[in-house]
C-alpha atoms as one frame of an Amber mdcrd trajectory, in Angstrom:
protein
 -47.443  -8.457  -3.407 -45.459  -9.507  -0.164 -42.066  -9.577  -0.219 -40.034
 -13.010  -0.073 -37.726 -13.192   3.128 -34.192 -13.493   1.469 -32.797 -14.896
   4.915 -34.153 -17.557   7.428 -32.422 -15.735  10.485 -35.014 -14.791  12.930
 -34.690 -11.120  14.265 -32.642 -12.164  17.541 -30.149 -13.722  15.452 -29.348
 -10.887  12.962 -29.367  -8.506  16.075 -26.849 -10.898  17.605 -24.731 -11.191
  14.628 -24.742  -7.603  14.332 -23.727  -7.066  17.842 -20.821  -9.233  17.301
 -19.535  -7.885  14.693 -19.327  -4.255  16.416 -18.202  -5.429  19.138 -15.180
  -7.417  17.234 -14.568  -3.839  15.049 -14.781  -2.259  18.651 -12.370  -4.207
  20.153  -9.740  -4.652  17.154 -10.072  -1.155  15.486 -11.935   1.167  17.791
  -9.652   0.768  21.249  -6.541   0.414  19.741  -7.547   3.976  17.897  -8.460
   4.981  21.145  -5.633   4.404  22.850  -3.128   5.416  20.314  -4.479   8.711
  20.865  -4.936   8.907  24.362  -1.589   7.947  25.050  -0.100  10.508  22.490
  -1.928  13.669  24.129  -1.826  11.699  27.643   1.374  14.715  28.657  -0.804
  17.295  26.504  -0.813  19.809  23.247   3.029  20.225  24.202   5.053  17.113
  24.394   2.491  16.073  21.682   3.800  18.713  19.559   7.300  18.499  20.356
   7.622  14.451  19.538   5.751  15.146  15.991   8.534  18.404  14.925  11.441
  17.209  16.500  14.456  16.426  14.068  14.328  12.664  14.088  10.398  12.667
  13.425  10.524  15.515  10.613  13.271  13.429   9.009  10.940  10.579   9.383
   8.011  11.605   7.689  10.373  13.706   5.051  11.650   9.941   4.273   8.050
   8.258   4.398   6.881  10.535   2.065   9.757  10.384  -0.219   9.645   6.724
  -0.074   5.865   6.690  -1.194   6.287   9.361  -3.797   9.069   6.953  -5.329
   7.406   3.922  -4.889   4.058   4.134  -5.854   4.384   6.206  -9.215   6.764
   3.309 -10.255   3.905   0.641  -9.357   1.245   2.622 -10.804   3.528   2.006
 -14.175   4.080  -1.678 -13.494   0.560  -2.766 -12.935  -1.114  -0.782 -15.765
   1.430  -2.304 -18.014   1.081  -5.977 -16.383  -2.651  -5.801 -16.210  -2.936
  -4.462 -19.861  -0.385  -7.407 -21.011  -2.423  -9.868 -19.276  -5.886  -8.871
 -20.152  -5.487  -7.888 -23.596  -2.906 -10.274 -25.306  -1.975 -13.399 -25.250
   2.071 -14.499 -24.608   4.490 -16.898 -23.646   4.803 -16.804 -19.740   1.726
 -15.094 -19.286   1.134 -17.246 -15.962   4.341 -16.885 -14.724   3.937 -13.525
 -14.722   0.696 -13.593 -13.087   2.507 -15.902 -10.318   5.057 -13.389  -9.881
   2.764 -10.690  -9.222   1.438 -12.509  -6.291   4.839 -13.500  -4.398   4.762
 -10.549  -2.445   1.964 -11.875  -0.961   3.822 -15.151  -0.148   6.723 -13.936
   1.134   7.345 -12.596   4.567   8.103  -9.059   4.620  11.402  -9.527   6.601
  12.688 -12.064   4.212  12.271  -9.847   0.911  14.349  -7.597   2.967  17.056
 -10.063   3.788  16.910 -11.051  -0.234  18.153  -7.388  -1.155  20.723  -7.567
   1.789  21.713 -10.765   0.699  21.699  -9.398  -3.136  23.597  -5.582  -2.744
  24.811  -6.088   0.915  28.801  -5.450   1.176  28.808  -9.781   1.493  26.329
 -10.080  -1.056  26.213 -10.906  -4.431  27.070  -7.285  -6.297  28.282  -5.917
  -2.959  31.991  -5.911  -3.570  30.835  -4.341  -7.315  28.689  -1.446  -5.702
  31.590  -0.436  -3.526  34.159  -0.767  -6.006  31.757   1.784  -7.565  30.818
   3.918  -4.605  26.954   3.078  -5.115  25.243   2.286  -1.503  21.878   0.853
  -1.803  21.645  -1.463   1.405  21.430   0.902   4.889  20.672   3.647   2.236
  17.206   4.920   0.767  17.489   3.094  -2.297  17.203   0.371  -0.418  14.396
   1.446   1.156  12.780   1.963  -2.195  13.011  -0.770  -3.442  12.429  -3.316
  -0.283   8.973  -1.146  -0.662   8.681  -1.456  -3.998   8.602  -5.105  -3.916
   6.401  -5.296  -0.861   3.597  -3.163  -2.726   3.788  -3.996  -6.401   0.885
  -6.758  -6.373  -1.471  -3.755  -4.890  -2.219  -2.098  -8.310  -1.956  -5.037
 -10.614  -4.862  -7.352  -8.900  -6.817  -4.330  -8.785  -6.744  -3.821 -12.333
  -6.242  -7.247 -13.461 -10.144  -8.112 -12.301 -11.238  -4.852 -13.477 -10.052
  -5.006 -17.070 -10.820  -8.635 -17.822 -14.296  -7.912 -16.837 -14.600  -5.253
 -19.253 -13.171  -7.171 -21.953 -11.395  -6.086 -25.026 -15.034  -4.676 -27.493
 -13.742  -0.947 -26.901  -9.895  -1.516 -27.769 -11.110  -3.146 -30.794 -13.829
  -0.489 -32.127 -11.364   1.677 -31.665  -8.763   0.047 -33.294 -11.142  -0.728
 -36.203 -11.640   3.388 -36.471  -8.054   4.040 -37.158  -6.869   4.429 -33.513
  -3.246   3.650 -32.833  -2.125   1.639 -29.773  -1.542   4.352 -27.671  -4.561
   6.673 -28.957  -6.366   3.324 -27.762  -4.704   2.834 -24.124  -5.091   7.051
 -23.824  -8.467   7.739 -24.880 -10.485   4.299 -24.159  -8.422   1.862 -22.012
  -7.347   4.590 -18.674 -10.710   6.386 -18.822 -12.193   2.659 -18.355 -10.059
   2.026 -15.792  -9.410   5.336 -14.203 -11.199   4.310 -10.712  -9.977   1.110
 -10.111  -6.362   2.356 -10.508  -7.031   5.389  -8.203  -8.301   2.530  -5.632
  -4.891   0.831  -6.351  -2.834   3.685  -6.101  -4.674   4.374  -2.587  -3.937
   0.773  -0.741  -0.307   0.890  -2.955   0.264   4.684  -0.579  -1.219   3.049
   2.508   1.131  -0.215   2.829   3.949   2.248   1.727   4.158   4.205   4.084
   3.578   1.989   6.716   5.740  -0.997   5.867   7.697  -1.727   8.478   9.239
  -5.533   7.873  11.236  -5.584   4.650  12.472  -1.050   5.532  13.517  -3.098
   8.954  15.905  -5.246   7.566  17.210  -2.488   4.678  17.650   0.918   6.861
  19.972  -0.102   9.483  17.765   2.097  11.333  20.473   4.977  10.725  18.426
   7.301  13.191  17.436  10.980  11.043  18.584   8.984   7.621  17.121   5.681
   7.570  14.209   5.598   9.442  10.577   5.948   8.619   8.159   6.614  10.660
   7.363   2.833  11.869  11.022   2.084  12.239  10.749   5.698  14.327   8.113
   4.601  16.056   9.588   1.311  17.139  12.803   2.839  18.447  10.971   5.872
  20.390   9.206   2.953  22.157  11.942   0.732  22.708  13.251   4.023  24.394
  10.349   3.992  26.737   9.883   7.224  25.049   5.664   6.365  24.824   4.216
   9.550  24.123   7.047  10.473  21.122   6.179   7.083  19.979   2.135   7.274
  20.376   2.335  10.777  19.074   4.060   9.320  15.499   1.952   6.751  15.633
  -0.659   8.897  15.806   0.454  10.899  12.800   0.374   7.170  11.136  -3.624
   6.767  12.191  -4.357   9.970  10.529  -2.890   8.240   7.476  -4.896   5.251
   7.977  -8.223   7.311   8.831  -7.989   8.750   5.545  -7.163   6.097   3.292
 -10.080   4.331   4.558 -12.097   7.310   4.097 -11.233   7.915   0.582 -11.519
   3.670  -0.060 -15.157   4.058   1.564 -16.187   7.252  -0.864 -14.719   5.449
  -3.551 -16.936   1.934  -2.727 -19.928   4.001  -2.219 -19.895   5.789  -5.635
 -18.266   3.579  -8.383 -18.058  -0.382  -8.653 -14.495  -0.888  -8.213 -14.700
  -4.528  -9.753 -16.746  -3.202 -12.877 -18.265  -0.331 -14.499 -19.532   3.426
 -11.718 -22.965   2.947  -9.916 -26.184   5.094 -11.518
């Protein structure tokens, strides 16, 4: 039995197509890696290793870690609970709430930053209450927090949201029906169904957490070895002309980057994020 042709493209068009798009990954993703690299061991092993453990950049990745260790537990909670609301009951306000999951999306970074400055800034609307009470949030890393966790909150959710309304709600209710309680349910059949997809989540939520870089501008006050993370150190290593401190951060930030999208790619390659694992 021969095979049916599932494209019209003749040979020199898929080969042309092909060559396009490596040369367009080449040229966005590829070089840029390059050079990032190249320009952070450009001086050698020692400069290299001096811009990575000097104060400023240890204090740096101390806070970009901290930051992401804050933020993304705390989203992990939020879009579980938000996806499982939305999927499994029905409720007044249900598409608000789906609305409001997306306006990070909608929103430029740098302007959800100026919201909390405008909200806990010393001229802003609980300002003159938080220094009554001695409580600093703006130029602080609880501003920080949260400028980052409202920039990576949707991450989770429209991971899961997909995910679980695919699946449906048959297992929640056998397992109801058997005597299960709520939270026997959500424990023993709900997270095991979903266990990938949030890990997938949790991975992009970690990746655009520790490398925001609008909304931690406008919070930090780029407070040099307290406010800054390692874009915002980055960005004033280079505005230093300081190129291979800031190429060798930046570098540390690829490595980042390299492995998220390793882990994404092992995770695409052996479960269906959008549905039930690959046989």
């Amino acid at each position: 039995m021969t095979r049916r042709r599932t494209t019209t493209e003749g040979t020199a068009a898929r080969r042309l197509l092909i060559a396009l798009a490596l040369a367009f990954l080449g040229f966005f993703l590829l070089l840029p890696l390059i050079a990032v690299f190249s320009e952070a061991l450009k001086q050698g092993i020692g400069p290299f290793l001096d811009a990575v453990t000097s104060d400023d950049a240890l204090s740096a990745i101390r806070l970009t870690l901290l930051v992401a260790a804050i933020s993304v537990p705390v989203n992990m909670v939020f879009g579980v609970a938000a996806s499982w609301a939305i999927t499994k009951f029905q409720f007044p306000g249900k598409s608000l709430l789906i609305t409001l999951i997306d306006l990070p999306f909608s929103v430029s970074p740098v302007v959800s930053g100026l919201i909390f400055v405008l909200l806990f800034g010393a001229h802003g609307w609980f300002g003159p209450w938080l220094a009554e009470h001695d409580v600093k949030i703006i130029f602080a890393v609880p501003g920080i927090v949260l400028a980052t966790v409202f920039i990576t909150f949707p991450f989770i959710a429209r991971e899961l949201i997909p995910l679980m309304m695919e699946q449906g709600k048959d297992d929640e209710e056998a397992a109801i029906s058997l005597g299960a309680s709520g939270w026997q349910t959500f424990w023993h059949v709900t997270l095991p169904n979903i266990r990938w997809g949030l890990l997938y989540g949790v991975l992009l939520c970690n990746a655009r957490a520790m490398g925001e870089f609008g909304a931690v501008s406008v919070v930090s006050g780029h407070i040099r070895g307290e406010t800054n993370t390692m874009p915002l150190h980055v960005e004033i290593l280079y505005n230093e002309y300081d190129f291979v401190g800031a190429f060798a951060v930046a570098s540390l930030l690829a490595c980042l980057a390299l492995v998220t999208l390793v882990a994404k790619t092992v995770l695409e390659w052996r479960f269906d994020i959008h549905g039930s694992a690959k046989h």
